[in-house]
C-alpha positions, 0 to 999 in steps of 0.5 A, spaced: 253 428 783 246 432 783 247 440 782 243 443 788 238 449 784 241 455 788 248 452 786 253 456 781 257 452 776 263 456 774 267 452 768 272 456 766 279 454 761 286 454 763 287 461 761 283 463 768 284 457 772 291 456 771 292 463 773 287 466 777 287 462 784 281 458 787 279 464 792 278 469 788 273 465 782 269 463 788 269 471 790 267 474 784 263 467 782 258 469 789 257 477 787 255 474 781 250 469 783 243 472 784 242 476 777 240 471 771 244 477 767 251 476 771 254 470 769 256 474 761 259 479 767 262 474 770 265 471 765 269 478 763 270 479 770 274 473 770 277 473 764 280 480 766 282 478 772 286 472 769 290 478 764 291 481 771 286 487 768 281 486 774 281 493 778 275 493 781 274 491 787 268 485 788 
């Protein structure tokens, strides 16, 4: 399976995929895909949503 250059690969742990459903890391995974500074701001989105700290709306 090739990876398209536009494509974002989201690889998180048990901690967020267990907890946070499917829909919610794609929404926060699409308002973070265009910047090359977001996936450090993606990844602390995710693991606040997966503490359930998330409060921002995206």
């Amino acid at each position: 399976m090739l990876i398209a250059e536009d494509e974002l690969v989201v690889i998180t742990s048990g901690g967020v995929h267990d907890t946070v459903p499917a829909e919610r890391i794609q929404e926060l995974s699409a308002a973070h895909s265009t910047d090359a500074a977001e996936p450090q701001r993606l990844a602390g989105e995710l693991v606040a949503a997966a503490r359930g700290c998330l409060t921002i709306p995206v």
